[in-house]
C-alpha positions as CSV (number, residue, x, y, z in Angstrom):
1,X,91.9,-34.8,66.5
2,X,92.5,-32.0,64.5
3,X,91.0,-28.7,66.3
4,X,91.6,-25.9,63.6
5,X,87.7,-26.3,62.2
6,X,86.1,-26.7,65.7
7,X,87.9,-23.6,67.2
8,X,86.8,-21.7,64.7
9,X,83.4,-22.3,65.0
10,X,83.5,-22.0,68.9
11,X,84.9,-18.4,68.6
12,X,82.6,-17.5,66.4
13,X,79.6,-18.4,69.5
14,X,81.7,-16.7,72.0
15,X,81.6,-13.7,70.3
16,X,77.9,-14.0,69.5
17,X,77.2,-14.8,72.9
18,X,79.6,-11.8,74.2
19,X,81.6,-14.1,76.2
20,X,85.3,-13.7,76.7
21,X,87.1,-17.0,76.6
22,X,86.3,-20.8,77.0
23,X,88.5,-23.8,78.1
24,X,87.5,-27.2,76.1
25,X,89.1,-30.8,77.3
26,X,87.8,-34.1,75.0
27,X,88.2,-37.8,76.5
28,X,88.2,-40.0,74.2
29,X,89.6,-43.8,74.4
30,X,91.5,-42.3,77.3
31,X,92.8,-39.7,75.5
32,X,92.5,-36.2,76.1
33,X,92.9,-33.6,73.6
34,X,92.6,-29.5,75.2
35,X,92.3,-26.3,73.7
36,X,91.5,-23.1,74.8
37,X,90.0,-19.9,73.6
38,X,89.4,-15.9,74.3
39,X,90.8,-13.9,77.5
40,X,90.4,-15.0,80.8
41,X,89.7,-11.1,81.7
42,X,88.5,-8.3,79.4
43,X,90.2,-5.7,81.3
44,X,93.8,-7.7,80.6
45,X,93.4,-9.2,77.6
46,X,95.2,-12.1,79.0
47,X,94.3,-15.0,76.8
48,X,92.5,-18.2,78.4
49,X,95.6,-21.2,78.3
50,X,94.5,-25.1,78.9
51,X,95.5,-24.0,82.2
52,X,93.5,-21.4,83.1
53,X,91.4,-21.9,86.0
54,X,87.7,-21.8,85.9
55,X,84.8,-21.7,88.7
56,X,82.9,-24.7,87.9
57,X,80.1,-23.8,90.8
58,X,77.9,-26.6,91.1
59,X,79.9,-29.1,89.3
60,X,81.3,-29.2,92.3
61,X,78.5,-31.4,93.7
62,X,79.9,-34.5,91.5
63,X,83.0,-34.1,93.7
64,X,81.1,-34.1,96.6
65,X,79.2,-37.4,95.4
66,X,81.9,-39.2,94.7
67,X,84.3,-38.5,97.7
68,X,80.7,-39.5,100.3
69,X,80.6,-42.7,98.0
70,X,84.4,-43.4,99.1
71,X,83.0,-43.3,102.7
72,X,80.4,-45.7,101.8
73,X,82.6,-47.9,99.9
74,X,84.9,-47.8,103.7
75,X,81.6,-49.1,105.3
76,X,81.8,-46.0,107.5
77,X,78.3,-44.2,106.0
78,X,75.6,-45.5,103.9
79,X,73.1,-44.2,101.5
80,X,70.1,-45.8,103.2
81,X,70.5,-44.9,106.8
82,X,69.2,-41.9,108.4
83,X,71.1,-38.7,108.5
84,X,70.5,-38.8,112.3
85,X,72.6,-41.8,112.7
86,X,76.1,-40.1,111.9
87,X,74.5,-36.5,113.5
88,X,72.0,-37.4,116.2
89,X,71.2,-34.0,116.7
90,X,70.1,-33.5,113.3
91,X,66.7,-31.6,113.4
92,X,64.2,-29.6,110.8
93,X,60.7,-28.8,111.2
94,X,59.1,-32.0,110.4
95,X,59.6,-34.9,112.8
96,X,59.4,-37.2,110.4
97,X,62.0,-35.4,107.6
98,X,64.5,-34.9,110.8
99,X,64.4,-39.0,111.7
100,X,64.3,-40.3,108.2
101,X,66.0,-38.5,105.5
102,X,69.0,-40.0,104.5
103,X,71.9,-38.9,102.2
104,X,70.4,-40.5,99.0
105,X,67.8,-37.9,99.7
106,X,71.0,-35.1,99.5
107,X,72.5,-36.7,96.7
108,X,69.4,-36.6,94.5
109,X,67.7,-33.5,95.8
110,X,64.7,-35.0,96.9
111,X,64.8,-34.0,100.5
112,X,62.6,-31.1,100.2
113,X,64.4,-29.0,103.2
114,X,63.8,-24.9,102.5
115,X,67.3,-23.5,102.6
116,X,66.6,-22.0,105.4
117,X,70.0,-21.8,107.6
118,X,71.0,-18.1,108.3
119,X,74.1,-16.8,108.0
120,X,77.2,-19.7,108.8
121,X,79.5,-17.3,108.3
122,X,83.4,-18.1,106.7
123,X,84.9,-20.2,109.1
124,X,85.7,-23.8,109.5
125,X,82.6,-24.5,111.4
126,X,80.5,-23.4,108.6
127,X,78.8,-26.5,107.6
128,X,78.6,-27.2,111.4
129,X,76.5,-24.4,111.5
130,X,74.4,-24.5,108.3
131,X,73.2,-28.1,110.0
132,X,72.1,-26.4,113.8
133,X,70.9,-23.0,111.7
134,X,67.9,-25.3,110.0
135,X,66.1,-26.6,113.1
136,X,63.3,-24.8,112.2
137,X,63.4,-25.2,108.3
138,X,60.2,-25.9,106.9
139,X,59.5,-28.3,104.0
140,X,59.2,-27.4,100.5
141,X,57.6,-30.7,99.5
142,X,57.1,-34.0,101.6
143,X,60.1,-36.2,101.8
144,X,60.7,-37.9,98.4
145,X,57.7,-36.9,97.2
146,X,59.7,-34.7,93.8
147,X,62.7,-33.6,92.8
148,X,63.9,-30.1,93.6
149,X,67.4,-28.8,93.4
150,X,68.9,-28.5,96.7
151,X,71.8,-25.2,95.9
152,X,73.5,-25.4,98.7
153,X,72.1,-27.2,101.7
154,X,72.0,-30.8,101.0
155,X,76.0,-31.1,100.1
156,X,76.7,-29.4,102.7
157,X,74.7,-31.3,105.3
158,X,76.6,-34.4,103.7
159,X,80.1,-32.7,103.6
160,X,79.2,-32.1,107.7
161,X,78.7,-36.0,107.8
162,X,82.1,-36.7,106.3
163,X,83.4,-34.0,108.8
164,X,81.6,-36.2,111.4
165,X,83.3,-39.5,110.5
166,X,86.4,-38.3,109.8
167,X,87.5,-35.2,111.9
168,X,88.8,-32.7,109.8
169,X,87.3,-29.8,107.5
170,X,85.5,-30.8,104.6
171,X,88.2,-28.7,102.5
172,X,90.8,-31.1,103.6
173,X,88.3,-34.5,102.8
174,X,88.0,-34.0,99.5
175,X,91.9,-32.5,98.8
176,X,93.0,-36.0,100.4
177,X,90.5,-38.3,99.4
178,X,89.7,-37.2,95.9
179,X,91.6,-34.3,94.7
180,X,95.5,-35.9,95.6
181,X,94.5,-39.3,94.6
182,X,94.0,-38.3,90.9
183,X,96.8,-36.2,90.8
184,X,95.3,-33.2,90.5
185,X,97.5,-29.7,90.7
186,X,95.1,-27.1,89.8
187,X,91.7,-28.4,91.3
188,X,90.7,-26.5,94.7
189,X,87.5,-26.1,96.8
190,X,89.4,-22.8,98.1
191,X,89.8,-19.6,96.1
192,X,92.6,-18.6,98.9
193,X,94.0,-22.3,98.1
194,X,94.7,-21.8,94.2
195,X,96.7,-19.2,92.3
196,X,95.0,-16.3,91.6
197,X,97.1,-15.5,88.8
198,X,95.7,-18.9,87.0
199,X,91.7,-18.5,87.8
200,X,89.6,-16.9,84.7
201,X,87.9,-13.8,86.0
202,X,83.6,-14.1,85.8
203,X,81.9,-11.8,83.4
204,X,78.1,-11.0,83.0
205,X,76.2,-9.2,80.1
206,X,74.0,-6.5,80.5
207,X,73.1,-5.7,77.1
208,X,74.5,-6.6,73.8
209,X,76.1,-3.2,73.2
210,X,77.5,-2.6,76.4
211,X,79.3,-6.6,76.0
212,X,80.8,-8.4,78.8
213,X,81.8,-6.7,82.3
214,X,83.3,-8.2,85.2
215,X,81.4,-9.8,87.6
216,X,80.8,-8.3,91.0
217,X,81.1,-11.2,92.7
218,X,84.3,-12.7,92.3
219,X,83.6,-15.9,94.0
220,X,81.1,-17.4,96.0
221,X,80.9,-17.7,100.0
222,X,81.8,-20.4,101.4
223,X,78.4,-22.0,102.7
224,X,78.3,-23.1,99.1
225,X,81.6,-25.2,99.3
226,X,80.5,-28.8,98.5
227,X,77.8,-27.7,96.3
228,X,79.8,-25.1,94.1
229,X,83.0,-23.2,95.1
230,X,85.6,-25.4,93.1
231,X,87.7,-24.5,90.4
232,X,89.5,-26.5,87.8
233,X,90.3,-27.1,84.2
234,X,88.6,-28.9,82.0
235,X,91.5,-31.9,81.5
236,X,91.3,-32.0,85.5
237,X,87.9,-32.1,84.9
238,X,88.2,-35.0,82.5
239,X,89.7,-36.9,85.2
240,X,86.9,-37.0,87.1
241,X,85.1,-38.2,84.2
242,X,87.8,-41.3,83.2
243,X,87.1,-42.2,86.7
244,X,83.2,-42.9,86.0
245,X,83.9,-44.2,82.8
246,X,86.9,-46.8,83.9
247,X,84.3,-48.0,87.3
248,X,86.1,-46.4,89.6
249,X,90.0,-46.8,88.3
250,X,92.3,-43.8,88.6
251,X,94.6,-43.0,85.1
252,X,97.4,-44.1,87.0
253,X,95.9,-47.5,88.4
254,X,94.8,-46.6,91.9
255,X,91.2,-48.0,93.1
256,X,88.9,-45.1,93.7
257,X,85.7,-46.7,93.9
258,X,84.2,-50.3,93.2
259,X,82.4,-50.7,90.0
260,X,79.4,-51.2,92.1
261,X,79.2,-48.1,93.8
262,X,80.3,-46.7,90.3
263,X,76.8,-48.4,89.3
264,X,75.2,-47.2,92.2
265,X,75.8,-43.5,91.3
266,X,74.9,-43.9,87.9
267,X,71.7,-45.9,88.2
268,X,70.1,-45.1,91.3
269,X,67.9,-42.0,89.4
270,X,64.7,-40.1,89.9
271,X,62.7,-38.6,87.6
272,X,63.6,-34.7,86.8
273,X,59.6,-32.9,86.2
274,X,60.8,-30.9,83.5
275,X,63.0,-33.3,81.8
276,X,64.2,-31.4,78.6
277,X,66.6,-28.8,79.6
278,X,69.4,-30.5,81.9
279,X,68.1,-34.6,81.7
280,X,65.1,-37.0,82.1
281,X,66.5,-38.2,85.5
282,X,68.6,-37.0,88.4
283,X,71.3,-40.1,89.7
284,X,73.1,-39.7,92.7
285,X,75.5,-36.8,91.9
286,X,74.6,-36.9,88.1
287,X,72.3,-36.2,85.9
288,X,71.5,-38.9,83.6
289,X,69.4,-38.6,80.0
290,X,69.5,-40.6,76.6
291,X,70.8,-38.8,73.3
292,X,69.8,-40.6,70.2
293,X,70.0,-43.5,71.9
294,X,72.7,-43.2,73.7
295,X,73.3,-42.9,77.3
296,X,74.6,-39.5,79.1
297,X,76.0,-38.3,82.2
298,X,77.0,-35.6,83.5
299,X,76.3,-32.0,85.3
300,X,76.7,-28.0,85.1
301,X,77.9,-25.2,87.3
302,X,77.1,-21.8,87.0
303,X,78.1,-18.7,89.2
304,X,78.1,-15.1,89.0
305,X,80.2,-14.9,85.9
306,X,81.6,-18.5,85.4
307,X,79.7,-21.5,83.6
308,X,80.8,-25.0,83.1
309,X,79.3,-28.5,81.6
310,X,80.7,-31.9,82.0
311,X,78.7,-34.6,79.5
312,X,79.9,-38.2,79.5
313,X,78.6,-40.9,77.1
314,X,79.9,-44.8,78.7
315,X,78.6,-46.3,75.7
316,X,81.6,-44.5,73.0
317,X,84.1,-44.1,75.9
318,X,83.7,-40.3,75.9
319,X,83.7,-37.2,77.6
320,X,83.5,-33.9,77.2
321,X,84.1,-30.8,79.8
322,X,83.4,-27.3,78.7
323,X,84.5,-24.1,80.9
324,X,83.4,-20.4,80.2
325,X,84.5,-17.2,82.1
326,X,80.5,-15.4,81.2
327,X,77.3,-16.7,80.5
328,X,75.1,-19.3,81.7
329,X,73.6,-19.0,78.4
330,X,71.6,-22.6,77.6
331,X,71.5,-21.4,73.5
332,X,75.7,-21.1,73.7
333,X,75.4,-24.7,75.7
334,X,73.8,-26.5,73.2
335,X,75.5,-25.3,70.4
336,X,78.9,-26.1,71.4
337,X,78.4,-28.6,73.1
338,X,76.7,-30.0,69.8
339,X,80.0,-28.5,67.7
340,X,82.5,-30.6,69.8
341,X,80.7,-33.9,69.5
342,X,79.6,-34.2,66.2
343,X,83.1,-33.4,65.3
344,X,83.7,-37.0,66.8
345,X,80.6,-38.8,65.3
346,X,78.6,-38.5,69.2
347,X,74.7,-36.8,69.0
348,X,73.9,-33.6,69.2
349,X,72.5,-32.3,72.4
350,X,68.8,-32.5,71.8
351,X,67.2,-29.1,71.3
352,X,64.1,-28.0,73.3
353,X,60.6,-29.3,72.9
354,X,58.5,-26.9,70.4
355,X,55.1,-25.6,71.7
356,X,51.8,-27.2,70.2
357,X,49.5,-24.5,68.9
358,X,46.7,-26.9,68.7
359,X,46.7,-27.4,72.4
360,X,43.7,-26.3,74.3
361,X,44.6,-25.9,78.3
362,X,42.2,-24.1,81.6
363,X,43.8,-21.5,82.0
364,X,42.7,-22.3,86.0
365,X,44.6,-25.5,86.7
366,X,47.6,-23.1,86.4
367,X,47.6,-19.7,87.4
368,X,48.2,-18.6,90.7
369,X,51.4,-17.7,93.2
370,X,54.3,-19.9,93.4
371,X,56.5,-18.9,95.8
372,X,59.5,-19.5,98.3
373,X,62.0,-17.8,100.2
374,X,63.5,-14.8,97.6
375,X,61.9,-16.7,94.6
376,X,58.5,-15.8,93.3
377,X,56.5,-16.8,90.2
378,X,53.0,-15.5,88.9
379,X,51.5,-17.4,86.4
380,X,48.4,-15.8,84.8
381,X,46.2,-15.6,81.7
382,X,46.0,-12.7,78.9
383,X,43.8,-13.6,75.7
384,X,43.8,-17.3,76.2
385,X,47.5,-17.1,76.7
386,X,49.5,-18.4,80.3
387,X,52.0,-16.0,81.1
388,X,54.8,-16.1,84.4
389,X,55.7,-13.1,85.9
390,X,59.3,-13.4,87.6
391,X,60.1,-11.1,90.4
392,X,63.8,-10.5,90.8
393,X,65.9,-9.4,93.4
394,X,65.8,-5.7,93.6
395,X,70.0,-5.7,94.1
396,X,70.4,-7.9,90.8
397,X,67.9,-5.9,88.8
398,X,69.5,-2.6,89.7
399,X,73.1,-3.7,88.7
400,X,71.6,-5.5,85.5
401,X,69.8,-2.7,84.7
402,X,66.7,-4.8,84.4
403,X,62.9,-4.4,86.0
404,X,62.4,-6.3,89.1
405,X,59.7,-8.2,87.1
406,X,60.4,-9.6,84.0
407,X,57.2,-11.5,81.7
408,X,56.7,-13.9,79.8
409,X,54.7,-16.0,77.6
410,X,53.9,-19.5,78.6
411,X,53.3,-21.7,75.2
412,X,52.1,-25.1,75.8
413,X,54.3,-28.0,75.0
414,X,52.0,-30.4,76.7
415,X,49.5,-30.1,79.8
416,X,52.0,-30.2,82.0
417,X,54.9,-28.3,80.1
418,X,55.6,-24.8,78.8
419,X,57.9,-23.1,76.5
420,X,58.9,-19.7,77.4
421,X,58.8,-16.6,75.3
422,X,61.0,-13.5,75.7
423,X,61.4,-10.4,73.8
424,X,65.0,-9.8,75.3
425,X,67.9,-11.2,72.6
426,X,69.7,-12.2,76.3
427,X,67.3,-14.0,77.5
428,X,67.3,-18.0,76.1
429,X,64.0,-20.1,76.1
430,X,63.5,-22.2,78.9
431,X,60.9,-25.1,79.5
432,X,58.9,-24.7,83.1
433,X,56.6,-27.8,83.9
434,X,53.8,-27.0,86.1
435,X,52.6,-29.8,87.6
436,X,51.3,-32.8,90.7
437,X,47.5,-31.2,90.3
438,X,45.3,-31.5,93.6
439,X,41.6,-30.5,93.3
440,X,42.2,-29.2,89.9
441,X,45.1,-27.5,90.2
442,X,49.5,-27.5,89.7
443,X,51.2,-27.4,93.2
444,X,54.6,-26.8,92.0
445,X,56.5,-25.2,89.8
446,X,59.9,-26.7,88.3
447,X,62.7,-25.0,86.1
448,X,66.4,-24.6,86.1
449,X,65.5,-28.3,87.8
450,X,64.1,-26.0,91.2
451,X,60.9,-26.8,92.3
452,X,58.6,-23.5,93.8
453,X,55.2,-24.7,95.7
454,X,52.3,-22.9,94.9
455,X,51.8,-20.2,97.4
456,X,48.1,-19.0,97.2
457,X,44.8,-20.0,95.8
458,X,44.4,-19.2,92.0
459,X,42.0,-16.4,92.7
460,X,43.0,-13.1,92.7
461,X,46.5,-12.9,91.2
C-alpha cells in the first residue's frame, strides 16, 4: 500500500481539526501496514513514531470482553448466570436488578445501574470497592429494558468477577491472559506500567486561535481501568482485531478463543436508540453496524486529550485502528476514517442523517428535564423549533472557557430523532433520539450512546 497520497490528506485534517499527531495501523489479508503523523506533544515537538503510545480510553472495554469471554470459554463464568453467583454479596437498589443481572447485561450496557459508587480510591481493591460502594445505586432504566452506556461501572463489576475466580488484580488478568498471549510489548492497563517516554501526551482545543494545549488530565483514575485506562498502538491494536477476524486464532497460532464464542461476541446485539453516530446495535464488547452492505465492527475511546477508533469489516478481511493525541472530534472521525478505506476499495463511513424540514412534531411529547447524576438536558420549544440546553460542569466550563450552558437547535430527522445545530466551529453535529413515549411523552434521552431519564414533568421548564 502506497501511503504518500493518504498521509497527505490526513495532515491536512489534523491541522484543520488543530490536532497534533495521529498513529494509523491497516490489516489487511493479515497484513499490516503503519504510519504515523504530527507530534506526540506540542510543547516538544517530538514527532508521533508507529510506536508512540496512545490512550485508547474506552477501547479498552473490547479488552475487557474478550479476556471475561476466555473465562467463559474455561467454563469458570457464563454470560447467562447471575452476577450474584460468582459475588453473592452483590447488591443495588432493586431486588430484582441485584438477583438477576448478569454479565451480558455489563457487556452490552443494558444493566441500567446509575454509576453511583463513591470514591474507590487507587489501590488494588478498587474494583472490590466500586462493587460494595453501589448498594444503594438506583436504576436508571429497568433491567434490559434499553441501552445505555455504562462508563465505568459495568467493566469493572465484571473485571471484579474475574478477580473473583481467579485471585489476582484485574491488571495482572488481562496482562497474562490477553496482553502476553499476543505478544504484545507496548499494550498496558497501567500508565505506571508503560514508558512514559513512549505515551503521546493528550491535547484539548479551546478555540481555534488559541490551537491545541495540553490536557490537564494526563490520564484517567483508575476506577476506569477495564472500561478505559489502556494504552497501545494501533498495530497492537490490530492484533486485537486479527484475533476477531481469524475466530479466535493468535498471529502466531495460539487458540485464544473458540469460533463460537468469537460468534457469540459478535452476534449477541441490542439495538443502539440513536443508531447513526457510533452503530445500529451494541454486541457484547462491540459495536456492530452495516456500511454499504457490509458488515462492521468495532469501538472508540476517548479521554481528556486522547481519541482512538478501531473499525473491522469480516466480510474484506480488514481492519482499521486510528489513534489521535486531541480531539474527540466525530467530523475528523468520519473523514479519515473514510480517507483510509476508500484508499483500499472499503465504504465510506456513512455520514449523519439530514433533518426533514417538512416534518411537523408537538413540541409537548418532548420538552421537559432529562437528568442524572452531573448530566442535565433541557429540551424546550422557541418559534416552533425544539431546542436542548446542556448544562456543563462548572470546572470544565471554566478551563474551556465556555458557559456552563451551551444551546442548541434540535432539527427533526424523524419523530424520534434530532440533528443538532451549533454556532461554535468546535462543536460537530450530533444526532440525540428522544424516545420510549408513556402518556404522550419521551422518557429518555440517548446520545454519545448514554441514555438520561426524563427528570420532571414537561411543564414548567
Amino acid at each position: 500500500m502506497d501511503t504518500t497520497a493518504l498521509e497527505a490528506r490526513l495532515a491536512g485534517l489534523l491541522a484543520e481539526y488543530r490536532i497534533p499527531g495521529a498513529s494509523v495501523g491497516l490489516l489487511r489479508d493479515g497484513e499490516v501496514t503503519d504510519f504515523a503523523l504530527g507530534v506526540a506533544d506540542v510543547t516538544t515537538g517530538e514527532p508521533v513514531t508507529t510506536g508512540t503510545a496512545f490512550q485508547i480510553g474506552s477501547l479498552t472495554k473490547t479488552w475487557t470482553a474478550v479476556t471475561f469471554l476466555r473465562f467463559v470459554e474455561e467454563g469458570k463464568a457464563a454470560l447467562d448466570e447471575p452476577v450474584r453467583a460468582f459475588l453473592p454479596g452483590f447488591k443495588v437498589a432493586d431486588p430484582e436488578v441485584s438477583a438477576k443481572v448478569t454479565p451480558r447485561h455489563l457487556l452490552n450496557h443494558t444493566h441500567g445501574i446509575e454509576e453511583d459508587f463513591g470514591d474507590p480510591g487507587e489501590d488494588d481493591d478498587v474494583y472490590e470497592r466500586m462493587v460494595a460502594g453501589i448498594a444503594g445505586a438506583p436504576q436508571v432504566h429497568p433491567l434490559g429494558h434499553t441501552h445505555g452506556y455504562s462508563a465505568a461501572l459495568g467493566y469493572a463489576i465484571l473485571a471484579r468477577v474475574m478477580e473473583v475466580i481467579d485471585g489476582r488484580p484485574w491488571d495482572d488478568i488481562l496482562t497474562d491472559r490477553l496482553v502476553r498471549p499476543l505478544g504484545l510489548s507496548r499494550t498496558s492497563s497501567r500508565r505506571e506500567l508503560a514508558d512514559p517516554a513512549r505515551i503521546a501526551t493528550g491535547h484539548l482545543v479551546r478555540s481555534p486561535d488559541e490551537g491545541p494545549i495540553v490536557s490537564p488530565l494526563s490520564h484517567l483514575p483508575r476506577l476506569f481501568g477495564p472500561s478505559g485506562t489502556m494504552t497501545s498502538t494501533p498495530r497492537e491494536v490490530l492484533a486485537l482485531a486479527r484475533l476477531l477476524l481469524d475466530e479466535g486464532m493468535a498471529a502466531d497460532g495460539t487458540r485464544i478463543l473458540s469460533p463460537g464464542l468469537v460468534r457469540e461476541m459478535t452476534g449477541s446485539r441490542v439495538p443502539l436508540p440513536e443508531p447513526y453516530s457510533l452503530g445500529r446495535e451494541w454486541a457484547l464488547g462491540l459495536l456492530a453496524d452495516t456500511w454499504s452492505g457490509v458488515e462492521v465492527y468495532g469501538h472508540d475511546g476517548s479521554t481528556i486529550g486522547h481519541n482512538a477508533r478501531l473499525r473491522i469489516l469480516p466480510e474484506l478481511g480488514l481492519a482499521v485502528a486510528m489513534t489521535v493525541n486531541g480531539g474527540p472530534r466525530d467530523g475528523f472521525y468520519r473523514r479519515a476514517m473514510s480517507e483510509i478505506l476508500t484508499s483500499v476499495g472499503a465504504p465510506a463511513v456513512p455520514d449523519l442523517p439530514a433533518p426533514d424540514p417538512t416534518l411537523r412534531l408537538d413540541p409537548g411529547r418532548y420538552t421537559g428535564r432529562y437528568e442524572r447524576p452531573g448530566l442535565r438536558y433541557d429540551v424546550g420549544s422557541r418559534d416552533g423549533t425544539l431546542t436542548l440546553s446542556f448544562h456543563l460542569n462548572p470546572m470544565e466550563a471554566e478551563f474551556l472557557g465556555r458557559p456552563d450552558r451551551i444551546d442548541y437547535d434540535l432539527l427533526p430527522v424523524s419523530e424520534t430523532h434530532f440533528v443538532t445545530r451549533s454556532p461554535d466551529p468546535l462543536e460537530d453535529p450530533q444526532v440525540v433520539a428522544l424516545y420510549d413515549f408513556q402518556d404522550g411523552k419521551a422518557r429518555y434521552l440517548h446520545t454519545n450512546s448514554r441514555v438520561t431519564p426524563r427528570a420532571a414533568p414537561a411543564a414548567g421548564w
